[in-house]
TIRO-2110 file (N, C-alpha, C; in Angstrom, 1 decimal):
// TIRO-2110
-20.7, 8.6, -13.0, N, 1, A
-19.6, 9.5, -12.8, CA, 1, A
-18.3, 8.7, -12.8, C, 1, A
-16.8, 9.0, -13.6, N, 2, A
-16.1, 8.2, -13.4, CA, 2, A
-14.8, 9.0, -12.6, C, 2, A
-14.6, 10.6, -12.9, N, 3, A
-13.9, 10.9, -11.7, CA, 3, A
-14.3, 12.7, -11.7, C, 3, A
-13.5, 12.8, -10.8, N, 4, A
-13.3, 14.5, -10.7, CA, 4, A
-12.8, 15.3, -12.0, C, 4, A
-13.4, 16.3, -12.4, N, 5, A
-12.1, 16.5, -13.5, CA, 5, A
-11.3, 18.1, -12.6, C, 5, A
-12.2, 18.9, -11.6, N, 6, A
-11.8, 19.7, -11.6, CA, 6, A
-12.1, 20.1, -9.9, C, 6, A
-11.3, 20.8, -9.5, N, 7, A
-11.7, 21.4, -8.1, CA, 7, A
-11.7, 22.9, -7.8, C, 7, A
-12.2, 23.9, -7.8, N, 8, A
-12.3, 24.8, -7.8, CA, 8, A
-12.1, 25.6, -5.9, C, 8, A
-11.0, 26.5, -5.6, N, 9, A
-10.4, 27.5, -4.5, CA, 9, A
-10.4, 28.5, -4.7, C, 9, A
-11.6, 29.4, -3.6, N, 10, A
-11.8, 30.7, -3.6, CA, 10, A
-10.2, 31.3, -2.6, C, 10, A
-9.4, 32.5, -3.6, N, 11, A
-8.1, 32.7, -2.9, CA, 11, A
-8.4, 33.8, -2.8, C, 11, A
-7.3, 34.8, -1.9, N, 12, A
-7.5, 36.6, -1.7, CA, 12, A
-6.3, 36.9, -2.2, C, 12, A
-5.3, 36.1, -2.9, N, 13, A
-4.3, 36.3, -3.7, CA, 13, A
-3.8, 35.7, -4.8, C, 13, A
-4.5, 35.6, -5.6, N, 14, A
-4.4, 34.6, -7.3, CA, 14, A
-2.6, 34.3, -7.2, C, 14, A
-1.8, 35.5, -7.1, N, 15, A
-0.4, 35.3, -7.8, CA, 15, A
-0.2, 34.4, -6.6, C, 15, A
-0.2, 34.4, -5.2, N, 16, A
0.6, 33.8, -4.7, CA, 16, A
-0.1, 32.2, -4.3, C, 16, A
-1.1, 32.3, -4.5, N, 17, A
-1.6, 31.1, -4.4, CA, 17, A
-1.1, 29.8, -5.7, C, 17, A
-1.4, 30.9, -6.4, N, 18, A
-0.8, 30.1, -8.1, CA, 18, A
0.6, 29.8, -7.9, C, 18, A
1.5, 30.4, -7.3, N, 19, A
2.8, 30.1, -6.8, CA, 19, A
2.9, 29.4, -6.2, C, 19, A
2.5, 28.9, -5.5, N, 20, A
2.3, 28.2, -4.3, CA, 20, A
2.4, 26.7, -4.9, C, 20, A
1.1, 26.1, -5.7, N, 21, A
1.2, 25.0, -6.1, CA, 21, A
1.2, 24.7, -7.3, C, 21, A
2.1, 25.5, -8.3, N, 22, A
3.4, 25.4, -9.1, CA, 22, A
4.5, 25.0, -8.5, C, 22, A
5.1, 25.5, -7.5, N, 23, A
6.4, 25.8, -7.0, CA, 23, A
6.0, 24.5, -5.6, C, 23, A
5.2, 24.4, -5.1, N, 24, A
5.4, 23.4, -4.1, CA, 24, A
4.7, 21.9, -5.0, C, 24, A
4.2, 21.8, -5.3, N, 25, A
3.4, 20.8, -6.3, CA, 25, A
3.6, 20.3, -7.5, C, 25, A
4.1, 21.4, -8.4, N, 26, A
5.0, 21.5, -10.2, CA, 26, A
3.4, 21.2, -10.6, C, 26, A
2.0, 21.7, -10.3, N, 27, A
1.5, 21.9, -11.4, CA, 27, A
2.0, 23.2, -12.5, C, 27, A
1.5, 23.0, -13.6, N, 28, A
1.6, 23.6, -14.4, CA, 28, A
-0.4, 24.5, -15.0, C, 28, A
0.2, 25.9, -15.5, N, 29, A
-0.7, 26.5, -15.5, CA, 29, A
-1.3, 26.4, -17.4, C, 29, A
-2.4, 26.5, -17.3, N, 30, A
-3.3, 26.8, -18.5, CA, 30, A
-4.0, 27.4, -18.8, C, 30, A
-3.7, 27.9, -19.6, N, 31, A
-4.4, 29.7, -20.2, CA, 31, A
-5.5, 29.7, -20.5, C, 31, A
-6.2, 30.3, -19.9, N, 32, A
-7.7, 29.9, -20.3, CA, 32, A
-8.2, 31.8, -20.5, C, 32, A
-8.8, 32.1, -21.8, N, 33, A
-9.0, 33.4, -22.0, CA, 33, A
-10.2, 33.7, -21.5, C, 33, A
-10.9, 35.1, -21.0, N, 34, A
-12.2, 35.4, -21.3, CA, 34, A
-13.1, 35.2, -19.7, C, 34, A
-12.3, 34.9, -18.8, N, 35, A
-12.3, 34.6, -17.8, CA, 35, A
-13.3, 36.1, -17.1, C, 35, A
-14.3, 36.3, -16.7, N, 36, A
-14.9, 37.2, -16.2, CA, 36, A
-14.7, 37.8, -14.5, C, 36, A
-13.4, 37.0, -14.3, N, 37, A
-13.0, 36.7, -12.5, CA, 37, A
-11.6, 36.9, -12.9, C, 37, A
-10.3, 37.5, -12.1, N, 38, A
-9.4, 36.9, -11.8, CA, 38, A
-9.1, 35.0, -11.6, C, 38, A
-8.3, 34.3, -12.1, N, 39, A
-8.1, 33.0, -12.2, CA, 39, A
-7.0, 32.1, -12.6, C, 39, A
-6.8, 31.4, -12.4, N, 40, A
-5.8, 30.4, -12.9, CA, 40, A
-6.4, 28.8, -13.4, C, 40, A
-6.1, 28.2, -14.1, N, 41, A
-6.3, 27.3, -14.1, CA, 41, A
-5.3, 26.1, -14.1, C, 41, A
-4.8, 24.7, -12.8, N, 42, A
-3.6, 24.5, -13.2, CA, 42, A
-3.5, 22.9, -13.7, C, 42, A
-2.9, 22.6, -13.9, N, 43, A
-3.0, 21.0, -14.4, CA, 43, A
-2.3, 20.4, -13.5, C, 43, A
-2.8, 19.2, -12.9, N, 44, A
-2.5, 18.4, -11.6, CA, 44, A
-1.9, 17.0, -12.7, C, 44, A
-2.8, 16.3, -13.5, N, 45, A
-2.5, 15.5, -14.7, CA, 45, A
-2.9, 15.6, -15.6, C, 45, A
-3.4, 14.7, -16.4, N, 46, A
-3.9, 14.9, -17.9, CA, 46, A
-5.6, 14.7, -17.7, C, 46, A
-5.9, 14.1, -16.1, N, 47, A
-6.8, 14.1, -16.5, CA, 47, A
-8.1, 15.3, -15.0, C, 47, A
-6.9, 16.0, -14.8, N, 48, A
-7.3, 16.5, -13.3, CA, 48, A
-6.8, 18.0, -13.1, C, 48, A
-7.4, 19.0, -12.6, N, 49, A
-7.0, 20.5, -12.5, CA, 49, A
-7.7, 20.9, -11.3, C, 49, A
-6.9, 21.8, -10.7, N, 50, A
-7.3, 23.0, -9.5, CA, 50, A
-7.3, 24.0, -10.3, C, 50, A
-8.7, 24.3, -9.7, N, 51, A
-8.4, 26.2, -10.8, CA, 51, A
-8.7, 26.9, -9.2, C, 51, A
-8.8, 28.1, -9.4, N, 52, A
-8.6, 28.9, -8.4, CA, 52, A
-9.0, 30.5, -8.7, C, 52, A
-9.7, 30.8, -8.1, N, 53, A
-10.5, 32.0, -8.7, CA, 53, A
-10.3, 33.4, -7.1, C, 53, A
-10.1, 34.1, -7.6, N, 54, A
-9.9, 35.1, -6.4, CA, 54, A
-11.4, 36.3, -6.4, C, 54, A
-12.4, 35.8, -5.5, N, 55, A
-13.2, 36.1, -5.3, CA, 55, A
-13.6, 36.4, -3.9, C, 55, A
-14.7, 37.7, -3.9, N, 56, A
-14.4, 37.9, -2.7, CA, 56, A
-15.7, 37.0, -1.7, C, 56, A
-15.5, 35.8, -1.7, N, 57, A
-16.4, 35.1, -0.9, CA, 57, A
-16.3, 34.6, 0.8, C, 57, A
-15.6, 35.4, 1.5, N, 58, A
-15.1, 35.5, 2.8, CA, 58, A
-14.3, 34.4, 2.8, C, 58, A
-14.0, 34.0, 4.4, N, 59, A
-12.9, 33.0, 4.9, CA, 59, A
-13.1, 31.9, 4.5, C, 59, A
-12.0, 30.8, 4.3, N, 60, A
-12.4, 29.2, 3.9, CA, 60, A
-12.8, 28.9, 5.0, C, 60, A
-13.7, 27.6, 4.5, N, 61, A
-13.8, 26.7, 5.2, CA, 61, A
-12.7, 26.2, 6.4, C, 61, A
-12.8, 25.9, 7.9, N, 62, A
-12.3, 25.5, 9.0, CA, 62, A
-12.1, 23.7, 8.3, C, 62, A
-12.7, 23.0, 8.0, N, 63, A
-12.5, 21.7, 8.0, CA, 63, A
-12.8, 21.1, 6.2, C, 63, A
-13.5, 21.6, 5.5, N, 64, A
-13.8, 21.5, 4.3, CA, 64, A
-12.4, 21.6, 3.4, C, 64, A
-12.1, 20.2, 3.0, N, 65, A
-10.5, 20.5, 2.2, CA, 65, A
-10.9, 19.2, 0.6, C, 65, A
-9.7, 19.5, -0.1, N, 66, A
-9.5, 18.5, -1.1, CA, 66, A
-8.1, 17.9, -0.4, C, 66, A
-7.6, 16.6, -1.4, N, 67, A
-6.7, 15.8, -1.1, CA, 67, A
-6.2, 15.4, -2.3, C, 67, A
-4.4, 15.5, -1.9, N, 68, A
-3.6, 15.4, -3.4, CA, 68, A
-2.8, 13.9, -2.1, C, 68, A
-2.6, 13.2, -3.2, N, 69, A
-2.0, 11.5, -3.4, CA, 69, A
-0.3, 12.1, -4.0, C, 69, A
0.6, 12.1, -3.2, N, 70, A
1.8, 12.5, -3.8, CA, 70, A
2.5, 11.2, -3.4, C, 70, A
3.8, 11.7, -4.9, N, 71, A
5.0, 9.9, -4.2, CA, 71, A
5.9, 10.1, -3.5, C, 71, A
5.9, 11.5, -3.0, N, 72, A
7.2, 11.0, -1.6, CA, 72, A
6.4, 12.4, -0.8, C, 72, A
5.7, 11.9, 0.4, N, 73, A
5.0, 12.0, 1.2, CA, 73, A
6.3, 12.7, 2.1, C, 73, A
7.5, 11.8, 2.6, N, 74, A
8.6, 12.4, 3.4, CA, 74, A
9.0, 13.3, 3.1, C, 74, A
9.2, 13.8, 1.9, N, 75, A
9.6, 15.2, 1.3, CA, 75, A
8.6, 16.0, 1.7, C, 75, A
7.3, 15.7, 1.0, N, 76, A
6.4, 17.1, 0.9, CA, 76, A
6.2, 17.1, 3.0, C, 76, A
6.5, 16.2, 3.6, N, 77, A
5.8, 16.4, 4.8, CA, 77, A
7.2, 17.1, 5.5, C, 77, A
8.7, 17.6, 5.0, N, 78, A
9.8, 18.1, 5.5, CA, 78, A
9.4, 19.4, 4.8, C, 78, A
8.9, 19.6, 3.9, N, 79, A
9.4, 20.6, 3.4, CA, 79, A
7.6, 21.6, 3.8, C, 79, A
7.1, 21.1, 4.1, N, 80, A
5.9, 21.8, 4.3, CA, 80, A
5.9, 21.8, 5.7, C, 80, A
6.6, 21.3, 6.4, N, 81, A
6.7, 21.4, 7.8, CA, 81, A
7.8, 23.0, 7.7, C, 81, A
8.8, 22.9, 7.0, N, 82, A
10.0, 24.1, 7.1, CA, 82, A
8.7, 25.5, 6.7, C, 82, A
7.8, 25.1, 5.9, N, 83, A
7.2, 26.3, 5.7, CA, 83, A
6.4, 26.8, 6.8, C, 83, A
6.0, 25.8, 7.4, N, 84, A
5.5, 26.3, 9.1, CA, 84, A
4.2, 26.3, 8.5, C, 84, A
3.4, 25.5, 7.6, N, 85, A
1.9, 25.6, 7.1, CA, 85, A
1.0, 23.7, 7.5, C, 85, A
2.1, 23.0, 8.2, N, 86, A
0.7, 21.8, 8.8, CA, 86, A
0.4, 22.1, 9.7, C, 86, A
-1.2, 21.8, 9.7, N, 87, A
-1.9, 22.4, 10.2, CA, 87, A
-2.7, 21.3, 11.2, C, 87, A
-2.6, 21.3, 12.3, N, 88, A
-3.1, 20.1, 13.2, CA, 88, A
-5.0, 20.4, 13.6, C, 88, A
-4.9, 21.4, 13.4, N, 89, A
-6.6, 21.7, 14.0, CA, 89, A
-7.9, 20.9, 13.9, C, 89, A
-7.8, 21.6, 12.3, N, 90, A
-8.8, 20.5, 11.9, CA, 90, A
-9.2, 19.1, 11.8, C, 90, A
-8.2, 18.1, 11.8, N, 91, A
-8.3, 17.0, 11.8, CA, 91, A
-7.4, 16.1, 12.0, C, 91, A
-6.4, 16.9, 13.2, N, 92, A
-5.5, 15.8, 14.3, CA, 92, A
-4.6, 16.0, 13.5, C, 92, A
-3.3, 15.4, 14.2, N, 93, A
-2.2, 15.4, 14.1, CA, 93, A
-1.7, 14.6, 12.6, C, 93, A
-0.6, 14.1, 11.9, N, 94, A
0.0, 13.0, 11.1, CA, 94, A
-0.5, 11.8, 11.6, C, 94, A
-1.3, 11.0, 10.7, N, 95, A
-1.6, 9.6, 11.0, CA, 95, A
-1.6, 9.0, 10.1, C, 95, A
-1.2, 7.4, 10.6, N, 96, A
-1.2, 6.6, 9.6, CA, 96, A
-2.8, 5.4, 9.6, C, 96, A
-3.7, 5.6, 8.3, N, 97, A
-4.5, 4.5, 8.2, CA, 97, A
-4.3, 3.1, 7.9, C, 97, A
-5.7, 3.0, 8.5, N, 98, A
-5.3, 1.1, 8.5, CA, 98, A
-4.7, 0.6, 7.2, C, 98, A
-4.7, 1.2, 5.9, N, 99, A
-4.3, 0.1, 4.7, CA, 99, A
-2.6, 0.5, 4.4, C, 99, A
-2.0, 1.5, 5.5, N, 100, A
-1.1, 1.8, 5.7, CA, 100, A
-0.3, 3.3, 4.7, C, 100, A
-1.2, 4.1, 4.2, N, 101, A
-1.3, 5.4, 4.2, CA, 101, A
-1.3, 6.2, 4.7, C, 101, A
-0.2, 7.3, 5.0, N, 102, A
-0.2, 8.1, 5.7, CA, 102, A
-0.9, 9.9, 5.5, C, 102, A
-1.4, 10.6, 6.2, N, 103, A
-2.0, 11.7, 6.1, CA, 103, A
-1.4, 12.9, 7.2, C, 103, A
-2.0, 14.3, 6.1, N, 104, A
-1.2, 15.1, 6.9, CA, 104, A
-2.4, 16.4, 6.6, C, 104, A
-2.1, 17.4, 6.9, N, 105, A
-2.8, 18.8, 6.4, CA, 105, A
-1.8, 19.8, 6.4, C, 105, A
-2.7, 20.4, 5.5, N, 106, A
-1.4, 21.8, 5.3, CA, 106, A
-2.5, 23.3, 5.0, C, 106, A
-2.3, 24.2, 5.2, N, 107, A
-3.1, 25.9, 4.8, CA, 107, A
-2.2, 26.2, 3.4, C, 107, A
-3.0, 26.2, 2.3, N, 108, A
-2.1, 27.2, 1.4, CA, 108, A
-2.5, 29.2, 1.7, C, 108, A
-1.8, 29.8, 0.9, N, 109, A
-1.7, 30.9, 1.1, CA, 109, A
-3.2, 31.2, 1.5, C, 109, A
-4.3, 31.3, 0.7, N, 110, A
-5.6, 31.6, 0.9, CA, 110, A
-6.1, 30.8, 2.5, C, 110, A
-5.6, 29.7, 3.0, N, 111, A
-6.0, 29.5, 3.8, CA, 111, A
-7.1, 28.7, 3.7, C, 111, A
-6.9, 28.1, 2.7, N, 112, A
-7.6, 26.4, 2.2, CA, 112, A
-7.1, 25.6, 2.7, C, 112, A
-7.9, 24.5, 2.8, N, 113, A
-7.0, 23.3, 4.3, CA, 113, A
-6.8, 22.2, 2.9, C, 113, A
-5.6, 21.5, 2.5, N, 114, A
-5.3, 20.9, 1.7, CA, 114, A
-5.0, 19.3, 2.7, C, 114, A
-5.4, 18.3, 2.1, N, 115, A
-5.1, 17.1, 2.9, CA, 115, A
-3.8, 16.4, 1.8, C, 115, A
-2.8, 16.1, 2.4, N, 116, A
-1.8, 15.2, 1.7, CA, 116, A
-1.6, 13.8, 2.1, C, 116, A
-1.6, 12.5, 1.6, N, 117, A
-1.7, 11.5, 1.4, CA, 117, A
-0.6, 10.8, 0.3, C, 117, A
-0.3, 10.1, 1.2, N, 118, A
0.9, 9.0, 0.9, CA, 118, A
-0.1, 7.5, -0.3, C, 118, A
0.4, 7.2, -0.7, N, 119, A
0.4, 5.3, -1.3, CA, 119, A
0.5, 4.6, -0.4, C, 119, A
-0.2, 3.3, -0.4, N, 120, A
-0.5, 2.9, 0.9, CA, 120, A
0.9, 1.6, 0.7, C, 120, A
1.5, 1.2, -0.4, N, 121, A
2.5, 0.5, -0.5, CA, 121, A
3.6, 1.5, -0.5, C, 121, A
3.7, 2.8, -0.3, N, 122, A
5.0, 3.3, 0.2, CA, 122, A
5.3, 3.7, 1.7, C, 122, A
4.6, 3.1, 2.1, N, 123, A
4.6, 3.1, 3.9, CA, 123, A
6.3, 2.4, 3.9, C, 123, A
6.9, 1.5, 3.9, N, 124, A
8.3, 0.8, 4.0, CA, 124, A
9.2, 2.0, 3.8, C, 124, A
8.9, 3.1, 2.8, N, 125, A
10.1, 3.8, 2.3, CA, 125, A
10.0, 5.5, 3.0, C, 125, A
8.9, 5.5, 4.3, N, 126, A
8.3, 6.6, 4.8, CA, 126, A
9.2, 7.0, 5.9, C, 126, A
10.0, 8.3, 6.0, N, 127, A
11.1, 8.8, 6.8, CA, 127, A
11.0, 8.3, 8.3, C, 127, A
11.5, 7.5, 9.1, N, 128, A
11.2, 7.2, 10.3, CA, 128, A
10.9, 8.4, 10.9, C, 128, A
11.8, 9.8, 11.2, N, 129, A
11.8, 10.6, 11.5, CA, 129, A
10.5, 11.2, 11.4, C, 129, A
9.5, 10.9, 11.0, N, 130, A
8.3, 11.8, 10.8, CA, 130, A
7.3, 10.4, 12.1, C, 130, A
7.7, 9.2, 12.2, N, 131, A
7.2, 8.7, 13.7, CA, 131, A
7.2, 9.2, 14.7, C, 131, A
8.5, 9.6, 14.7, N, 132, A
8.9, 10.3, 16.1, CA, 132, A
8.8, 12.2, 16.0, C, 132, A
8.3, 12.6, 15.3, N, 133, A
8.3, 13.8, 15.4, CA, 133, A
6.8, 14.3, 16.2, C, 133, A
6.5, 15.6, 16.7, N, 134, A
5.9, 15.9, 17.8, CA, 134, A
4.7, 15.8, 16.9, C, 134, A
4.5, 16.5, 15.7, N, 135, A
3.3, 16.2, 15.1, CA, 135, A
2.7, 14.5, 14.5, C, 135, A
3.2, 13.9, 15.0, N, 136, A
2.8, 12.7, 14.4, CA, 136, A
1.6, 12.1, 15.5, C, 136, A
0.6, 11.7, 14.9, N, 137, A
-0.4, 11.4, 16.0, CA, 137, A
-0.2, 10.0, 16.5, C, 137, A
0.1, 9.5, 15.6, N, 138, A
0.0, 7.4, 15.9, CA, 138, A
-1.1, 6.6, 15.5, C, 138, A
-1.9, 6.9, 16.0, N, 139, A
-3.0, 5.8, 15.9, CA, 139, A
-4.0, 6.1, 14.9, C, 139, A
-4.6, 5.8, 13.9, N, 140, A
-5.4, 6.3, 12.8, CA, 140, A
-6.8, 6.9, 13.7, C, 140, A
-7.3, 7.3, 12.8, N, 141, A
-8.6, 8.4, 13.4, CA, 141, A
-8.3, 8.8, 15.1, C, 141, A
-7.5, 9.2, 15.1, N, 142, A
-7.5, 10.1, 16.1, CA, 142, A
-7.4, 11.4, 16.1, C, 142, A
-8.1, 12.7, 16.7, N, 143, A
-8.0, 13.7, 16.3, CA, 143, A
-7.5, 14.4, 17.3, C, 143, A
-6.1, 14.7, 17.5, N, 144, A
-5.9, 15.9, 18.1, CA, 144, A
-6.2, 15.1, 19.7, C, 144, A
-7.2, 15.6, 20.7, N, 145, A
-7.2, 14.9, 22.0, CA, 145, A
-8.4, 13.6, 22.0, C, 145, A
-8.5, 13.3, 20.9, N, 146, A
-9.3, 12.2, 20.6, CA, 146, A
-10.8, 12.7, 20.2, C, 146, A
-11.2, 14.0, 20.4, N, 147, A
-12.4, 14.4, 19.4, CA, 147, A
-12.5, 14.7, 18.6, C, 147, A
-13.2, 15.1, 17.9, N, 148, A
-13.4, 14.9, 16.5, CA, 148, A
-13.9, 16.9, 16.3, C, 148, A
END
C-alpha cells in the first residue's frame, strides 16, 4: 500500500457538510454521476479525497476521526476556535508532540471528530497566543485530566 486515496463521512446533511470543507478547507468538489446515495465527492489534492455520503447510519463515532496536515495551523486554530467547533473531549486539549507538531480537534457539521495538525518545522512561526490560551494542554499525550 502506498497511501490513502480516499476517506469516506457518514453526514445528516450533505449541503452543509460539503460547505463546510469547501469553505473552511477550499477543497474543491467532483462530480461524480450515478451515485445511488446522496454524496459529494471532494478533492483534498491530486492525489487524496473526502467523499461524504449522507446516510442514515446513526451518531459518529466519539473518538474515531481522520487528520488533515494544514500550513497555517494559527489560522485554522483562530478561526475554528471563532466557530465554537474544538472540541476537547475526545482527546485532550491543544498539544504540542515531541517532533514539535502541533494538534487540535474540531466536530464538523455531521459531528465527525476531524484531528488538525501542524508541520513539525512550522512550530517557530506558531501564534504564541494559542500557548497561552485556555485550551492549550502543554505537554504532549496528555488528555484532558491526564486519562485517556
Amino acid at each position: 500500500m502506498t497511501r490513502i486515496q480516499h476517506v469516506t463521512l457518514i453526514v445528516d446533511d450533505l449541503a452543509a457538510c460539503r460547505d463546510f470543507y469547501v469553505d473552511e478547507f477550499g477543497f474543491t468538489e467532483r462530480r461524480v454521476e450515478g451515485l445511488d446515495y446522496p454524496g459529494a465527492f471532494l478533492v483534498v489534492n491530486e492525489n487524496q479525497e473526502l467523499h461524504l455520503a449522507e446516510l442514515p447510519d446513526g451518531p459518529p463515532s466519539f473518538r474515531g476521526h481522520f487528520c488533515l496536515r494544514v500550513d497555517n495551523f494559527s489560522a485554522v486554530f483562530h478561526r475554528m476556535k471563532e466557530l465554537g467547533i474544538l472540541d476537547v473531549r475526545p482527546w485532550g486539549r491543544i498539544r504540542e508532540l515531541p517532533g514539535g507538531s502541533l494538534q487540535l480537534y474540531i466536530r464538523d457539521p455531521a459531528g465527525n471528530l476531524v484531528e488538525i495538525t501542524s508541520e513539525p518545522e512550522d512550530r517557530a512561526g506558531i501564534d504564541e497566543a494559542i500557548f497561552t490560551d485556555q485550551l492549550y494542554g502543554g505537554e504532549p499525550y496528555r488528555y484532558g485530566d491526564g486519562s485517556v
